[in-house]
C-alpha positions as CSV (number, residue, x, y, z in Angstrom):
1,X,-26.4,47.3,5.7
2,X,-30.2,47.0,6.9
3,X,-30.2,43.8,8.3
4,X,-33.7,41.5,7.1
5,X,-36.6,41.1,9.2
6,X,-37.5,37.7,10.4
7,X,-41.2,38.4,11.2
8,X,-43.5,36.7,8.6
9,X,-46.1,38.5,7.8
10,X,-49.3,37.4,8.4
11,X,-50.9,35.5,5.5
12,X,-54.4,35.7,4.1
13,X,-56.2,33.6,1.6
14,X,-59.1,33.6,-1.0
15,X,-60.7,31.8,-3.1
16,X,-62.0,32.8,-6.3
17,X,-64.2,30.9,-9.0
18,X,-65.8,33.4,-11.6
19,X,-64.7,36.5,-13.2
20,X,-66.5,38.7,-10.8
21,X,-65.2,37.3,-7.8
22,X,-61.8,37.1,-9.2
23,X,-61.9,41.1,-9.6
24,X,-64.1,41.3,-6.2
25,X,-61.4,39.6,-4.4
26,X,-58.4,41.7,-6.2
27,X,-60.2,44.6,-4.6
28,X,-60.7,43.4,-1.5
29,X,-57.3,41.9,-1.1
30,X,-55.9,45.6,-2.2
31,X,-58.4,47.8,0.3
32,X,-58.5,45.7,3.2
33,X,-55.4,43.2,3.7
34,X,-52.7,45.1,1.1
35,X,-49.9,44.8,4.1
36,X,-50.9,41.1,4.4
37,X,-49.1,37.8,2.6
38,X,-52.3,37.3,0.3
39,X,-52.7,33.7,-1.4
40,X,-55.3,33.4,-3.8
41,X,-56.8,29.6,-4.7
42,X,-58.9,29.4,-8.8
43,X,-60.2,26.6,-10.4
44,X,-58.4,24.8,-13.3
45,X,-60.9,25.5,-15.6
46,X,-60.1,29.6,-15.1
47,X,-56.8,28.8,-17.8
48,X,-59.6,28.7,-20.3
49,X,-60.8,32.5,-19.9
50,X,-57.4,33.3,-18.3
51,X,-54.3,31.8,-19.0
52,X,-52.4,35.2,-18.2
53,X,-53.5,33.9,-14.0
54,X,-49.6,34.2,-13.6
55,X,-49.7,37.4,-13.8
56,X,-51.4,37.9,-10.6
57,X,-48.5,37.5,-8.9
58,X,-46.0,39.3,-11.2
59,X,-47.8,42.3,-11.2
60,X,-48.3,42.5,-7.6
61,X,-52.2,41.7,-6.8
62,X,-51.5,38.7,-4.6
63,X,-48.2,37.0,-3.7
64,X,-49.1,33.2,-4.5
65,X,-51.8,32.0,-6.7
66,X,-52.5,28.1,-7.0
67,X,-55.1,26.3,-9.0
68,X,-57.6,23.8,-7.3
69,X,-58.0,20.7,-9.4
70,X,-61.7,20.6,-9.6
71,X,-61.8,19.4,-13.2
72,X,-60.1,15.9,-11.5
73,X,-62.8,15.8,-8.6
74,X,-65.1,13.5,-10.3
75,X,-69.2,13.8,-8.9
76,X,-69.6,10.2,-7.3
77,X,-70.8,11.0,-3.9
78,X,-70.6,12.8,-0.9
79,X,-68.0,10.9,0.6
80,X,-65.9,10.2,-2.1
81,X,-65.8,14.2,-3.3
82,X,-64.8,14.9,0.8
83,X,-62.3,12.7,0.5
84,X,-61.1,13.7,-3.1
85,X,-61.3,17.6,-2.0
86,X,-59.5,17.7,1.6
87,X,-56.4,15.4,-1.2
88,X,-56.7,17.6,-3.4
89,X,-56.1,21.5,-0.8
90,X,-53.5,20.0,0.6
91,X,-51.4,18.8,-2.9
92,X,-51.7,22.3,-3.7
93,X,-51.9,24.4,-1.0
94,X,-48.2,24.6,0.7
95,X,-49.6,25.8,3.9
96,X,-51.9,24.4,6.4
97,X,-55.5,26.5,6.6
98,X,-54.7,26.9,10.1
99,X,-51.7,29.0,8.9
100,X,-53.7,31.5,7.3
101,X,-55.4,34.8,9.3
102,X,-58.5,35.0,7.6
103,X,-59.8,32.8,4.6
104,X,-62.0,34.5,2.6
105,X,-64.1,32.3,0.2
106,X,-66.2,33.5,-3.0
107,X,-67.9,30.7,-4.8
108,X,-68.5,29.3,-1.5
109,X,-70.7,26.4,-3.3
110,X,-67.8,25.0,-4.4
111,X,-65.9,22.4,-2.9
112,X,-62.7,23.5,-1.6
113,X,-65.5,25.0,1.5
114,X,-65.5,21.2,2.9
115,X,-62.2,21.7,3.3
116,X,-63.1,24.1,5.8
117,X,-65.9,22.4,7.6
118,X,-64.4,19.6,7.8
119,X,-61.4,21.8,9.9
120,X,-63.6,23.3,11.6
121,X,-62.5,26.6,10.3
122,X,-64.5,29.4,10.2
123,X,-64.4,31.8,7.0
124,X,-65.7,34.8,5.2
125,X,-68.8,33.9,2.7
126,X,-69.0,36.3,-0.1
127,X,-72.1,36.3,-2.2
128,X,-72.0,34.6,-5.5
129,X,-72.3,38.1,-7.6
130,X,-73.9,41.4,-6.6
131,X,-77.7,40.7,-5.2
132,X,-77.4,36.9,-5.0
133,X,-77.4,36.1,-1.5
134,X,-80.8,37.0,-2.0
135,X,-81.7,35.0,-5.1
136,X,-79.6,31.7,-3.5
137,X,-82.4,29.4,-5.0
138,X,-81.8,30.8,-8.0
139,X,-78.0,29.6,-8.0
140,X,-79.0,26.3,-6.6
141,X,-81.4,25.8,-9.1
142,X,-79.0,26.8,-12.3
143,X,-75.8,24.3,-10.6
144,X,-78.7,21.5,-10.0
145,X,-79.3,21.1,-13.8
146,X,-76.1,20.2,-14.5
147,X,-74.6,19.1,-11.2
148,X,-77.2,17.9,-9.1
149,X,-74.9,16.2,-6.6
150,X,-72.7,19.1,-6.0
151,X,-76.1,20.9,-5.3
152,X,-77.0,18.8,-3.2
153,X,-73.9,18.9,-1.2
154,X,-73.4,22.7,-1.2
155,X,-77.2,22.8,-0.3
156,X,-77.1,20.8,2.9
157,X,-74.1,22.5,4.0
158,X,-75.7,26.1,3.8
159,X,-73.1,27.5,0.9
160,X,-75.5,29.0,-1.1
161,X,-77.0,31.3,1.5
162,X,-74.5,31.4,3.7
163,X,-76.3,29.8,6.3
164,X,-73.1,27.4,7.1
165,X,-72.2,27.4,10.7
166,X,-68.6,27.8,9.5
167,X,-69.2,31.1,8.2
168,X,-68.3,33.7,10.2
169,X,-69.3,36.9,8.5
170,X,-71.3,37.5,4.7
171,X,-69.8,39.7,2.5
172,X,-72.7,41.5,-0.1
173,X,-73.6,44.6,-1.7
174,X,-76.5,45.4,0.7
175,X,-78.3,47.9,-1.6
176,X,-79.0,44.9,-3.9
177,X,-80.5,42.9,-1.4
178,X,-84.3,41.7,-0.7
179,X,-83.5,40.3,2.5
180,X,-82.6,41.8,5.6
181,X,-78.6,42.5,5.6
182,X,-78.8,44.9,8.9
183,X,-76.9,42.2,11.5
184,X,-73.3,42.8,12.2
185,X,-72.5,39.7,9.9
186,X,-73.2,41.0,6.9
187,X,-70.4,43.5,5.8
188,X,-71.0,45.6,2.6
189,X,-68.3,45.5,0.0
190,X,-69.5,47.6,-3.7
191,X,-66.5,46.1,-6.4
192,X,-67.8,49.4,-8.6
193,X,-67.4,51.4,-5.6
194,X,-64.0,49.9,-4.9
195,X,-63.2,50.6,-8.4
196,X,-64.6,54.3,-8.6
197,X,-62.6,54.7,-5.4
198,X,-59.0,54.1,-7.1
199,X,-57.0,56.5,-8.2
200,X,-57.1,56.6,-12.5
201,X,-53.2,55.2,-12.6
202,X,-54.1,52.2,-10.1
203,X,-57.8,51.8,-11.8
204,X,-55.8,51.2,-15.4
205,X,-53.8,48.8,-13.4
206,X,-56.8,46.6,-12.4
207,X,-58.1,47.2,-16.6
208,X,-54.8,46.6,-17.8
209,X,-54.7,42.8,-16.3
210,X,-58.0,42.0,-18.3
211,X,-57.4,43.8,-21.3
212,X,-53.9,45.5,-22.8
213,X,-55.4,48.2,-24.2
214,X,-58.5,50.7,-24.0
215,X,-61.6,49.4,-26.5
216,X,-62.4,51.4,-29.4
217,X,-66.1,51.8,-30.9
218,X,-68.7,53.5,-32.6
219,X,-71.3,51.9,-31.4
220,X,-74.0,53.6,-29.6
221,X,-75.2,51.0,-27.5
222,X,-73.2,47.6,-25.4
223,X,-75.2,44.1,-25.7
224,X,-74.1,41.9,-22.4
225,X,-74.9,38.6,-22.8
226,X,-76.1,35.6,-20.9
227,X,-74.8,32.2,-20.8
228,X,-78.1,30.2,-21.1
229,X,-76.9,27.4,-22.3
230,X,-74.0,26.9,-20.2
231,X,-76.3,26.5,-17.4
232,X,-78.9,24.5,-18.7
233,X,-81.7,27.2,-19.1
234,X,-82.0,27.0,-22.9
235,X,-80.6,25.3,-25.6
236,X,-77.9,26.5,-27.5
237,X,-80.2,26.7,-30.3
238,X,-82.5,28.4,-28.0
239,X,-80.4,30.8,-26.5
240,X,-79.0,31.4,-30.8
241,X,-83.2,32.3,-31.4
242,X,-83.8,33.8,-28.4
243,X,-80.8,36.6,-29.4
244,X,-82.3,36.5,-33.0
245,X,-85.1,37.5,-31.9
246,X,-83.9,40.6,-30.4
247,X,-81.8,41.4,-33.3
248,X,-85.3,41.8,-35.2
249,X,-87.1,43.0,-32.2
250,X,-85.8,45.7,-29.8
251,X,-82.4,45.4,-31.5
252,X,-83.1,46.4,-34.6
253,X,-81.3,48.8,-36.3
254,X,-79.1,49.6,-32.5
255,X,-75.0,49.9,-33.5
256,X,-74.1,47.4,-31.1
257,X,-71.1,46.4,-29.7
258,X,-71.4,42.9,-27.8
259,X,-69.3,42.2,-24.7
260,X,-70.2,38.3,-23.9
261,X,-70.5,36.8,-20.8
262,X,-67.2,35.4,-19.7
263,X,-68.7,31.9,-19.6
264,X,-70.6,32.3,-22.6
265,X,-69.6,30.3,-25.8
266,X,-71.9,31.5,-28.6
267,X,-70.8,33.1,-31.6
268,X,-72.8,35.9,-31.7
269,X,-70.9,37.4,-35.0
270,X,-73.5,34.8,-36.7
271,X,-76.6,36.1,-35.3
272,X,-75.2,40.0,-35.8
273,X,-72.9,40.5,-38.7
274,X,-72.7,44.2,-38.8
275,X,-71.7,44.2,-34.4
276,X,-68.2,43.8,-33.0
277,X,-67.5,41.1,-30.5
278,X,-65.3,41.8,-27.9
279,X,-62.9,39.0,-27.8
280,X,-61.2,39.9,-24.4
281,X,-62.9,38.4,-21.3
282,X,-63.4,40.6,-18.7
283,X,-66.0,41.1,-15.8
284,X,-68.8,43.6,-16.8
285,X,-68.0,45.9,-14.0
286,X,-64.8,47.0,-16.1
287,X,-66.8,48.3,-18.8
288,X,-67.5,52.4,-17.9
289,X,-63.9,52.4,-17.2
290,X,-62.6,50.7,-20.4
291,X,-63.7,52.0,-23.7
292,X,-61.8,55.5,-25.4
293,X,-65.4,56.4,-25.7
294,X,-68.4,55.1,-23.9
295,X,-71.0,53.7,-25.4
296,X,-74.4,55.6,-23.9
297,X,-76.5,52.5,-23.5
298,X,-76.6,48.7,-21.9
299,X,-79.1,45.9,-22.9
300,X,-78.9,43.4,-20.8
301,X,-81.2,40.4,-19.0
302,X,-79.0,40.8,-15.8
303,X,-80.6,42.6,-13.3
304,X,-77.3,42.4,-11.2
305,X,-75.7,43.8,-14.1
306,X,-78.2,46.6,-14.2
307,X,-77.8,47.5,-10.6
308,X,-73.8,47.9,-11.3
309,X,-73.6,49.8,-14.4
310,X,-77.0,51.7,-14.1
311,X,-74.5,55.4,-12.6
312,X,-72.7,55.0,-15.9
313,X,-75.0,53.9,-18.9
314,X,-78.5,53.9,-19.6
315,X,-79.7,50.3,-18.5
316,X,-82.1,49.0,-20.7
317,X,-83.5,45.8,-19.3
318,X,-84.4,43.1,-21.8
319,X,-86.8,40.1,-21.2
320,X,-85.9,36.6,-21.9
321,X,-90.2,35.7,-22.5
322,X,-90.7,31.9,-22.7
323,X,-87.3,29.7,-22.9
324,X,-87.3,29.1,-26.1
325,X,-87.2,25.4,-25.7
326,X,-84.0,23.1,-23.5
């Protein structure tokens, strides 16, 4: 009888807020650290889009997931969200952060990264989506409408660019970049790349935790949408005309299938009767790899978006004009 080994093996954790960096971090975790004890930290609010987050664990793509209360970490100040946050890691988190190897932190903005400062443990920064290191104001600016404290915070601390002393190396798709990536700090990591580089049985595997079965169409062309609203760009009657507008513009007459944003809450089968809405949340990245037969075209505002899926569809870049009013 093969008697068990009492080596632990080293741990790893991440920390994952949006769709992109949940599937960023799935791939990383699998390419870089899959002979590591990987523990993976969401936000509450992910049961909304994903209430399969279980599942992550069952089916093997991290050994521990646990869910950071930030719906319960009210916005009062500085000192009381600290205070709140450092409470609130170690309620959930079983393990001290000094337990862990490397601690590798997308959404970095948010606030389980005091945590870390305030340990005085250093960690690895991954940028907000593909090509936003380089457009950090942009992310400030979008969080300060609605948040302007936890702006504020995540601003002084550098966790929008990365600047943060505590950050030990920046994780970005270079090729999107407008500012200089060369130092040894910034390591490049491509999640289509990652994906493209998987075999077809383990790239169903990553489709298959997002979506049970292959999408089925006739449409010629894919509409992504933008959550405008949600972040305080437009209305949500603006954003409803602004996507009108397109239907009788550059839309017209286009079979369209529409794959929202995951944080998107429109309901776009109002504004175009004759598309399907996908009703499965997934990350955009997912979609050459998901339908029975690919749509040939993308319309979409995000340049990010257009940068990932350009090697696969025919991007067509739309423009937003004048917000149609807040």
């Amino acid at each position: 009888m093969k008697r068990r080994s009492s080596v632990k093996r080293p741990m790893v954790l991440y920390h994952a807020v949006s769709s992109y960096q949940l599937l960023e971090v799935m791939l990383h975790r699998k390419l870089v650290h899959s002979q590591e004890r990987a523990v993976l930290l969401l936000p509450d609010f992910i049961t909304e889009k994903y209430p399969w987050y279980r599942k992550l664990t069952s089916c093997h793509f991290f050994d521990e997931v646990y869910l950071f209360p930030y719906l319960h970490i009210p916005h009062t100040s500085e000192a009381q969200v600290t205070v709140d946050t450092l409470d609130a890691c170690r309620t959930v988190l079983p393990y001290p952060l000094t337990a862990f190897q490397e601690v590798y932190v997308a959404g970095a903005h948010f606030y389980f990264s005091l945590c870390l400062i305030q340990q005085q443990i250093p960690f690895v920064f991954f940028e907000d989506a593909a090509g936003m290191l380089s457009r950090s104001e942009e992310l400030k600016k979008n969080l300060s409408v609605r948040f302007p404290l936890h702006a504020q915070i995540a601003a002084k601390y550098g966790l929008f660019d990365g600047s943060c002393p505590a950050v030990s190396q920046i994780v970005c798709l270079k090729k999107a970049q407008t500012r200089d990536v060369s130092d040894h700090k910034y390591q490049n990591f491509s999640v289509m790349d990652a994906l493209a580089g998987l075999s077809p049985k383990e790239r169903r595997r990553f489709c298959r935790i997002f979506l049970k079965h292959p999408l089925h169409t006739s449409a010629d062309a894919v509409l992504l949408t933008q959550h405008f609203a949600n972040l305080g760009i437009l209305s949500e009657n603006g954003q409803r005309q602004l996507y009108a507008s397109l239907r009788d513009g550059p839309l017209q007459g286009v079979r369209l299938v529409i794959k929202k944003h995951p944080d998107d809450t429109l309901d776009y089968r109002l504004i175009f009767p004759d598309a399907r809405v996908i009703r499965q949340v997934f990350p955009s990245e997912l979609l050459p790899f998901v339908f029975r037969r690919k749509p040939k075209t993308v319309y979409t505002f995000s340049s990010t978006g257009a940068e990932s899926l350009s090697p696969y569809f025919s991007v067509v870049r739309l423009d937003s004009g004048q917000p149609a009013g807040r």
